[in-house]
VMD Tcl script that draws the C-alpha trace (Angstrom):
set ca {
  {31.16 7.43 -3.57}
  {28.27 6.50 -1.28}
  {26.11 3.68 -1.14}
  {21.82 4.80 -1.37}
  {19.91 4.16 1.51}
  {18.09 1.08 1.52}
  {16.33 -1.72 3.87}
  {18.40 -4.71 1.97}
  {20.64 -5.32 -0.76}
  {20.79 -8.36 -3.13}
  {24.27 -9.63 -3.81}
  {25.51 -12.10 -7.06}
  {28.19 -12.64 -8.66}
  {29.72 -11.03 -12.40}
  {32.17 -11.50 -14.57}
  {32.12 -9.69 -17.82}
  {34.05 -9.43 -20.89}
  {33.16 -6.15 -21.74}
  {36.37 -3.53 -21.62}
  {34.53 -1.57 -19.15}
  {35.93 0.15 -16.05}
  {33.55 0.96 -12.82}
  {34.12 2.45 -9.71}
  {33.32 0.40 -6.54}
  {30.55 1.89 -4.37}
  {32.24 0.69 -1.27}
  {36.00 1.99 -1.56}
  {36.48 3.96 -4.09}
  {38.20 2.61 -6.19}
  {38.44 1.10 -10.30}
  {37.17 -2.05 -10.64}
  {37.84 -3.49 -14.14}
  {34.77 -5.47 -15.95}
  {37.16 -8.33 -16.74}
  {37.31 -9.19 -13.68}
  {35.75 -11.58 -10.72}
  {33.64 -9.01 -8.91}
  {29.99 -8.85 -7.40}
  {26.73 -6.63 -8.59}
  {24.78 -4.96 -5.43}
  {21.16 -4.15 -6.00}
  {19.22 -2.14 -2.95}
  {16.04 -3.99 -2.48}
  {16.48 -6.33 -5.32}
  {16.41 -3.49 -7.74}
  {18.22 -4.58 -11.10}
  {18.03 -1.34 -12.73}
  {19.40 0.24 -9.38}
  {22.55 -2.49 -9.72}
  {26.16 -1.12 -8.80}
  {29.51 -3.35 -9.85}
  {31.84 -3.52 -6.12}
  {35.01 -5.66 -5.41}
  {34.11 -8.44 -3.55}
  {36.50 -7.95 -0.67}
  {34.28 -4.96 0.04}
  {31.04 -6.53 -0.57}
  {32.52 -8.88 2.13}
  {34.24 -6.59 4.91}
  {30.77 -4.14 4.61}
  {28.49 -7.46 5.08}
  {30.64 -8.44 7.90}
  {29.91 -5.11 9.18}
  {26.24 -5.22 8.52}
  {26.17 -2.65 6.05}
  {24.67 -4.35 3.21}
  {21.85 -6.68 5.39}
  {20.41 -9.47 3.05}
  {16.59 -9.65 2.31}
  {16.66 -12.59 5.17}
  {18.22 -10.60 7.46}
  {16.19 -7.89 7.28}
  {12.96 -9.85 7.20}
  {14.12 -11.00 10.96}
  {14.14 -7.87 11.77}
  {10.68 -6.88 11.53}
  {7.41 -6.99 13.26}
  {5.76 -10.12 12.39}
  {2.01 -9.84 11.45}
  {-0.79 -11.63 13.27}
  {-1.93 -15.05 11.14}
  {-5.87 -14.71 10.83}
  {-7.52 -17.47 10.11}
  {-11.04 -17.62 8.97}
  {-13.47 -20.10 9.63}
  {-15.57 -20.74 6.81}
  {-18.74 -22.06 8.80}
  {-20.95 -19.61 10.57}
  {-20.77 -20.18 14.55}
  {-23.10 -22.08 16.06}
  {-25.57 -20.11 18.83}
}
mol new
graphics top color blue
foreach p $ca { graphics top sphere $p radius 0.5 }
foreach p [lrange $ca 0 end-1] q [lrange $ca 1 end] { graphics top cylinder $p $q radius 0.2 }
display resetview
């Protein structure tokens, strides 16, 4: 299973009582509702959200897979800050 493309992912924590069984995005792998895990959502997305183990939510961050919104705000341009004066100039 692969991971969409995106600029930055959101990352919180779950826990769910729900019986349900997922499959991490990261590894692989089943990861059962019931327990501690993370949701991943690519550009703050909610209806985009994948469930993922946190160990791999973890070891891909370390590896700057999964940049946060603040980390990938520092990596653009910044803009020019115009500032208007309100007065008309004086000749």
């Amino acid at each position: 299973m692969k991971l969409e493309p995106a600029a930055w992912w959101s990352v919180r924590a779950a826990h769910n009582l729900k019986p349900a069984t997922y499959r991490c995005p990261l590894c692989g792998y089943r990861l059962h509702a019931m327990t501690p895990h993370v949701l991943i959502a690519p550009e703050g997305d909610t209806s985009r959200r994948r469930h993922a183990h946190a160990e791999c939510v973890q070891a891909a961050r370390h590896q700057g897979r999964l940049p946060s919104y603040d980390e990938w705000r520092k990596t653009q341009p910044r803009r020019g800050i115009r500032l208007h004066w309100p007065f008309p100039k004086r000749p």
